[in-house]
N, C-alpha and C positions, 0 to 999 in steps of 0.2 A: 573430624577436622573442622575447626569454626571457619564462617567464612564472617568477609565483610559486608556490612553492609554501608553504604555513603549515603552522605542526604539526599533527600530524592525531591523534585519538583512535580510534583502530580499535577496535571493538568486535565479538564474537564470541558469539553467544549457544548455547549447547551443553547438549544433552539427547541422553543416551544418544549420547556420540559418544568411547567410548575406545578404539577401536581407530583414531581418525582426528584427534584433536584435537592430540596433539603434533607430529605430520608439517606439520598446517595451520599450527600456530603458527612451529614450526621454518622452514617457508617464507616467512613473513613476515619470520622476525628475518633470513632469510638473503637475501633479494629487496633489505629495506629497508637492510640497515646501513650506516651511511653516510652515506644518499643525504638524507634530509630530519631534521628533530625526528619523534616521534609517541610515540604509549603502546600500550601495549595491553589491553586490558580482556576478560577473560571471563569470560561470566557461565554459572555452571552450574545452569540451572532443575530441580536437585530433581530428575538424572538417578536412577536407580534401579540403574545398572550402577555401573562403576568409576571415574568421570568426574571427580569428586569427588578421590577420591585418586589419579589422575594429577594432575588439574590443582593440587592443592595441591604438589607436589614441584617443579615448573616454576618457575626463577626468571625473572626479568624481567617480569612477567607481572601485572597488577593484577586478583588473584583475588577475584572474590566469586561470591556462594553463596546461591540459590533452597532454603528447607528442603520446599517440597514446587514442583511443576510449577504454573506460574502464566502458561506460554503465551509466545510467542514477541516478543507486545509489552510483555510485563510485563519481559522482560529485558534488551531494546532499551533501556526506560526507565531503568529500573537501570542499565545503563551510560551514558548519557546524564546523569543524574543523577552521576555520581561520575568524568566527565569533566572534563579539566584545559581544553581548547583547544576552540574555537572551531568547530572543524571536524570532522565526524564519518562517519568513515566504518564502514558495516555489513559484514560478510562473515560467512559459514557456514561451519562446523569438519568438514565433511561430504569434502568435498573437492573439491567441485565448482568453487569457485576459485580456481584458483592466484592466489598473491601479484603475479607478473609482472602481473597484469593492472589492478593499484592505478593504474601508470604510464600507463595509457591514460583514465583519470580525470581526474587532477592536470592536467595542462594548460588546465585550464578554469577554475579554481578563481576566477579575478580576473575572469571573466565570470559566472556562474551561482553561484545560487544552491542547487539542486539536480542535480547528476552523475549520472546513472542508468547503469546497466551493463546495456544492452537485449542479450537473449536473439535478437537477430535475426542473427547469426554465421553465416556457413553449417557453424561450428564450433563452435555451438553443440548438445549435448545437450538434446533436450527432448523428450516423451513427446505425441504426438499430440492424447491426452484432454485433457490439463492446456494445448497451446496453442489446444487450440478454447475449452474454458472461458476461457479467459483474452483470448482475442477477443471473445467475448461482450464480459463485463466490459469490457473497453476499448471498445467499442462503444457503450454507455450513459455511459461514462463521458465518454467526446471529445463526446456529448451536450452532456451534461452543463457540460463545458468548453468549449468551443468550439476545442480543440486537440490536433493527434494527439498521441495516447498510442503510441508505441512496444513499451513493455513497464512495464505497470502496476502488478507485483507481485513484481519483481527485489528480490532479498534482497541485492544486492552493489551499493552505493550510496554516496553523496560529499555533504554539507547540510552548510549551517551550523547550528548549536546552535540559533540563534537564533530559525530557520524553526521547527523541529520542536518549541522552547517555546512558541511563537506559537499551537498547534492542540494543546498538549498535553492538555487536557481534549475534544480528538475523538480523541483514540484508544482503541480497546478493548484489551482487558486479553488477551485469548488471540492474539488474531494479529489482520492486516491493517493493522500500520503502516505497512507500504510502502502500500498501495492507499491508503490515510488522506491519509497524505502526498505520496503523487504531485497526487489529484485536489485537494486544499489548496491546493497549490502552486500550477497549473492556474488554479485559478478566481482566483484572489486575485494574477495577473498578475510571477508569481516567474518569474526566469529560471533555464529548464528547460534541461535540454542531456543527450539519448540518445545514449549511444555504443556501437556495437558491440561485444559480450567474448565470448569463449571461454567454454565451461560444459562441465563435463566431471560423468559419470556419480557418484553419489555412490559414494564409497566403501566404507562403513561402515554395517550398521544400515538402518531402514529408514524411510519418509521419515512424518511425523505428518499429512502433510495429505490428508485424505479427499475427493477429489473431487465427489463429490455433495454430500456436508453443506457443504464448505468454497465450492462454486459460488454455493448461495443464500446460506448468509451474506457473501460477497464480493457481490453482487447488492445484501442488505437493507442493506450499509455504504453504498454508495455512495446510494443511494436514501434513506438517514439523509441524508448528505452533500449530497445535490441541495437536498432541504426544506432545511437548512439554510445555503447559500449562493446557490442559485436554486429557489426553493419555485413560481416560476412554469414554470421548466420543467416541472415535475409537475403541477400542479394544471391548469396551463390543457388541456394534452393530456388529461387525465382527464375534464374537464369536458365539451369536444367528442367525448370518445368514447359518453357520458350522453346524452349532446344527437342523435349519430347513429343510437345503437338506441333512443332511444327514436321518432325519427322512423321510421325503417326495424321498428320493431312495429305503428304505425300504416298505414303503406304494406300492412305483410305480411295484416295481419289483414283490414283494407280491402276487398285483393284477394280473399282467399279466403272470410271469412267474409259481407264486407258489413255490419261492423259495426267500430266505433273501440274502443276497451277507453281509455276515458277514465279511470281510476282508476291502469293500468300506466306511463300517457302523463305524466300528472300527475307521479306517481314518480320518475322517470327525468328530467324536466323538473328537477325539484326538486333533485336530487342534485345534479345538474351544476351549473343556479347556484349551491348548496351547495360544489361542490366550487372555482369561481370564486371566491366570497368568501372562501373559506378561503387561499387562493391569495395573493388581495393581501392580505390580512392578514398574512399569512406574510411577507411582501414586504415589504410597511412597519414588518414586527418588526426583518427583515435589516439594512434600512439604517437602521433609527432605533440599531441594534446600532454600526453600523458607523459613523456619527457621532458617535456617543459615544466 
């Protein structure tokens, strides 16, 4: 059965990537021509090397220009913004994905709404630290969702415009629009579709994501993200956990002392309805949101 395929806006967001950013592009223009419409869009956030003046000499190429480093979602946006089509696909100038592997997307395009390029390949490169972290994360996130997440925070991806306008005031400004937009996606019933890709070692340069810092703030995004599409997923677990120690300090103390600490019990009581109430409040902000 043929499928479609629509023009696509390929976007390439690059910082400090000029020993690898015209091989990336060159692979694209040499994969694609031909074969469908698309554009290409890259965006140079305010690299600090020579990035700049490569990519201004490159033609075909719909160059713009970050005057300082404004983070990996701020350029995504950027080119999403000064996008012609309809359809948007993400890719890294690093080199981690070949062009060949656009084609293992596309065939989806008239079913789903968002394409994902999942890192689960047995030919995939991935660094041990960054897939446990990224388990985690997915972990709370399929919570969260109530749907497996594959790979959460795949930089090599296939959306229409239209999704990613739809939550464009949840995305932050330095990174985590993949993780923004997967778990969006997820809750709000979009059809999702993970496909196996190739990922090969970066090339060039070295990578800006810091493992530890970038874990909790991947953690606090989604955890923003739950209060604001399932604020009961949160609250009510929190609540029962309030409700458990405060019951299990009375047990404990009980036993050992022979005396209740009426005042810690109170506390602990309190918070939790506290944190209940907060809960459906949140809840009835959601959907009085979403009816409107």
């Amino acid at each position: 059965m043929p499928q479609n395929i629509y023009p696509i806006s390929i976007i390439i967001p690059a910082y400090n990537e000029e020993k690898t950013i015209v091989a990336a592009i060159d692979d694209i223009k040499s994969e694609l021509s031909n074969k469908f419409e698309y554009e290409l869009i890259v965006v140079n956030d305010g690299s600090t090397d020579r990035t700049k003046e490569v990519l201004s000499q490159i033609d075909g190429i719909n160059f713009l220009n970050h005057k300082m480093n404004l983070g990996y979602s701020s350029s995504l946006k950027t080119g999403i913004n000064n996008a012609r089509y309809d359809w948007i696909l993400t890719t890294d100038g690093d080199g981690s994905h070949l062009a060949n592997q656009i084609s293992r997307l596309t065939p989806f395009m008239d079913e789903y709404d968002l394409i994902i390029g999942a890192r689960t390949s047995k030919d995939a490169y991935d660094t041990s630290s960054r897939r446990f972290g990224r388990n985690i994360i997915a972990i709370f996130a399929q919570y969260i969702s109530h749907s497996k997440i594959d790979d959460i925070n795949s930089g090599f991806r296939l959306f229409k415009k239209s999704l990613s306008k739809r939550f464009w005031h949840l995305f932050p400004e330095r990174f985590s629009f993949s993780t923004t937009i997967t778990v969006a996606a997820h809750v709000n019933h979009y059809a999702v579709k993970y496909v196996p890709i190739e990922v090969h070692k970066r090339k060039g340069g070295s990578s800006s994501i810091k493992p530890a810092k970038d874990f909790l703030g991947f953690l606090n995004i989604i955890a923003r993200l739950a209060i604001y599409f399932k604020p009961l997923k949160v609250f009510v677990p929190l609540s029962l956990l309030f409700f458990i120690i405060a019951i299990s300090t009375v047990m404990i103390d009980y036993f050992l002392t022979g005396m209740i600490l009426d005042t810690t019990f109170a506390i602990l009581v309190t918070t939790g309805i506290q944190m209940l109430v907060f809960g459906f409040i949140a809840e009835m902000i959601v959907k009085r949101f979403y009816n409107d």
